[in-house]
N, C-alpha and C positions, 0 to 999 in steps of 0.2 A: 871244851871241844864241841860236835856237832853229831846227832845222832840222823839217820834217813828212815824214812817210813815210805813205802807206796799203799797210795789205796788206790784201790783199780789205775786209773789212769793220771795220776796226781802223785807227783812224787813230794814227801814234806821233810823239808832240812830245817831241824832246830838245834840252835849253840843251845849248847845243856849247861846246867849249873846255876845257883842264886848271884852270881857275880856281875861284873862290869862287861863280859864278856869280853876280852881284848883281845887283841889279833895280835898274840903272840905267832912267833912262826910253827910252834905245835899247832894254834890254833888254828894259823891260814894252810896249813899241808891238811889237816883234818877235813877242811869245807871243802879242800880244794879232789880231796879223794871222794866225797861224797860228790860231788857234784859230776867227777869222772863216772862213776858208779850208776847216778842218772843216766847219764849220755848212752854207757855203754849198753844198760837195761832198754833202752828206748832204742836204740836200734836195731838191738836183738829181736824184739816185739815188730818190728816193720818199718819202724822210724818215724810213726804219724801218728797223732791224737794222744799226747802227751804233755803234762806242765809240773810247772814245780812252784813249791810256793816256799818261802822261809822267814822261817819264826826265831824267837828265844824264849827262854824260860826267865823269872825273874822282875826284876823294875826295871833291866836296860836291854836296850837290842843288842845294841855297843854302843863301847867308849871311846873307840877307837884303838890307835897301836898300843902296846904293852910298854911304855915307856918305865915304867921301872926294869923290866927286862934291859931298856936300852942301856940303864942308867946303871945297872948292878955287873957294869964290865970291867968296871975299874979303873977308869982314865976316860976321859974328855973324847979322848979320839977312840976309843973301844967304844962309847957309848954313839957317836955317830956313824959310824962303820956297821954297830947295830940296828939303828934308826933306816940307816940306807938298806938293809938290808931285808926288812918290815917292808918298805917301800917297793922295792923291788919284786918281795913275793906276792904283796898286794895286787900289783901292778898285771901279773900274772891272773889271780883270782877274777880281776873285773873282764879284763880278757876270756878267761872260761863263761863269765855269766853274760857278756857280750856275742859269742858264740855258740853258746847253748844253744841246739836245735830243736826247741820247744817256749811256749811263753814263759815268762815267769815275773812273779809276784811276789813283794816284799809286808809281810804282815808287822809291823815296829809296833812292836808290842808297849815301849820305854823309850828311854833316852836314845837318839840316835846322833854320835859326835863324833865329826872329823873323820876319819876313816872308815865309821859306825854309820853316817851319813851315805858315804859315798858308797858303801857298802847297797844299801837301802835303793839308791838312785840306779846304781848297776841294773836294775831289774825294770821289765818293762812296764809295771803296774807298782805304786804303793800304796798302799790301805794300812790307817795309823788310829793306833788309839788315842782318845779324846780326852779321857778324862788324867790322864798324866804324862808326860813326856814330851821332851822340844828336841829338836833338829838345829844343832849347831855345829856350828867349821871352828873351831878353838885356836886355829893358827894367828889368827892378827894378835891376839892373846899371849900367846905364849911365843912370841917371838921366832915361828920359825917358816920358814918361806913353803910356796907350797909345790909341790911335784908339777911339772905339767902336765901330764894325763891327769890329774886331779880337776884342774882347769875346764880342760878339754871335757872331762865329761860332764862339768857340771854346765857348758856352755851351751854343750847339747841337752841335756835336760832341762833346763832354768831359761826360757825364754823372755825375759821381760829383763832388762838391762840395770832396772829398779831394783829391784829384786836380788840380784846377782851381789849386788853393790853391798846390800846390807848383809847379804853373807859372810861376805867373802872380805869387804873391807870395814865393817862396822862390828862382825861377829854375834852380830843376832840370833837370839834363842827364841827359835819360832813353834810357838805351838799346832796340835795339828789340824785345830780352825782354822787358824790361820794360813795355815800351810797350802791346805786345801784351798780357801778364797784365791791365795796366789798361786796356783796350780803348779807346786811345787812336788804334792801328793795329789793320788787321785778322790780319796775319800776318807772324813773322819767316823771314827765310829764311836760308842760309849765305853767299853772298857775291852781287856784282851781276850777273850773269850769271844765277844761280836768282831774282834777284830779278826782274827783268823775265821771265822766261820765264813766272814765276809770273803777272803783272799780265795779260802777253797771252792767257796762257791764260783768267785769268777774263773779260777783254773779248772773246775769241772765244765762249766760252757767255754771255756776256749778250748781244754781237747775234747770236746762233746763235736767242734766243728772237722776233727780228723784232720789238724792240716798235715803236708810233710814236714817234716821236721828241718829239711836241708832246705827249703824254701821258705818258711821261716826266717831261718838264720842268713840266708840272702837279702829279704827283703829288709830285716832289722838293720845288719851291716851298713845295708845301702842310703837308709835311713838316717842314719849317724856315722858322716861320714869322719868328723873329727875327732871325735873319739875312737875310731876304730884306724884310723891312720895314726893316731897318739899311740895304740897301741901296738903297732907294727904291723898292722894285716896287711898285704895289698891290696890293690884295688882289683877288685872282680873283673876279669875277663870277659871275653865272647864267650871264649871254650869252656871256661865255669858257668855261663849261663845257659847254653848248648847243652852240657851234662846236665843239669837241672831241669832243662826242660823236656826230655827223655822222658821222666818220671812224673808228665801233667796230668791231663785228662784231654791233650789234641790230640 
């Protein structure tokens, strides 16, 4: 599961446990109420100069879904209808961290796969540790196809077409020198410990600059816009931009 801490203005979400951390659907309801819980604290406070940073405890960030969960249904088609259903709340969770109206930073402490990844990439910032753990898509692997907002967001984050390729069709296990060289992550650091100190630090200078939170989460939207039509948002308005900007400094 996932525990929340705020220190002053830095809210910290870590999956708790020595495990694989997998995204069962206890799991994803867990992250997915802490991260409600953010939202709601952060606008209660005024709605600006807020972030979030998230960790694990452990050797892994994630592993991705809980596939024996999927597998322990009893039948072929129980254990797909499970799988889809992983997917689906998933699909849900990267939508919260896409809409989140504060920045936020992913600290991968460990291994980060398939779900665990794209977990990771949901966030606007990642800072990984160096000295163990690789960022891998396990689906060319494991024979199974991959969601399209999965696609979609890794299209939007993973710019270099190179790159993409060995992800996603070759299943490359990228460490996080390497990750970082291909600006897959933002920076490697020496173990977990520098890694999160690292993460907090940038989520204290991003809400050290007070932005609003609802403009923020506009400009990020707007930023990305394939992922955020993958995952069903419309497309911003006048009248959305109108109401936002009520709330500037003109």
């Amino acid at each position: 599961m996932c525990s929340l801490e705020k220190r002053d203005r830095v809210f910290i979400l870590t999956l708790t446990g020595d495990g694989e951390h997998r995204l069962s659907p206890d799991a994803l309801s867990s992250i997915r109420s802490a991260l409600s819980r953010a939202k709601s604290e952060s606008v209660a406070a005024g709605g600006r100069g807020f972030a979030l940073v998230t960790t694990a405890e452990g050797r892994f960030f994630s592993n991705g879904f809980d596939l024996s969960w999927a597998r322990s249904g009893g039948s072929a088609s129980a254990a797909r209808s499970r799988l889809h259903s992983m997917v689906s709340d998933f699909r849900a969770l990267v939508a919260d961290l896409i809409s989140l109206p504060m920045p936020t930073i992913a600290a991968v402490n460990g291994h980060a796969a398939a779900a665990g990844f794209m977990l990771a990439i949901s966030h606007d910032y990642v800072e990984m540790r160096g000295d163990r753990g690789v960022l891998y898509m396990s689906e060319i692997d494991n024979a199974m196809p991959f969601p399209p907002y999965f696609l979609a967001l890794m299209r939007s984050k993973i710019s270099d077409p190179k790159v993409l390729r060995e992800i996603v069709l070759e299943g490359k296990k990228i460490g996080a020198a390497e990750a970082a060289a291909k600006g897959i992550i933002d920076r490697a650091h020496g173990d977990t410990k520098e890694t999160v100190e690292a993460a907090v630090r940038r989520a204290e200078e991003l809400a050290a600059r007070n932005w609003i939170g609802g403009v923020y989460r506009s400009i990020r939207m707007g930023s990305l816009p394939e992922i955020s039509s993958a995952l069903g948002f419309p497309p911003e308005t006048e009248e959305d931009r109108l109401k936002l900007l009520s709330s500037s400094k003109l």
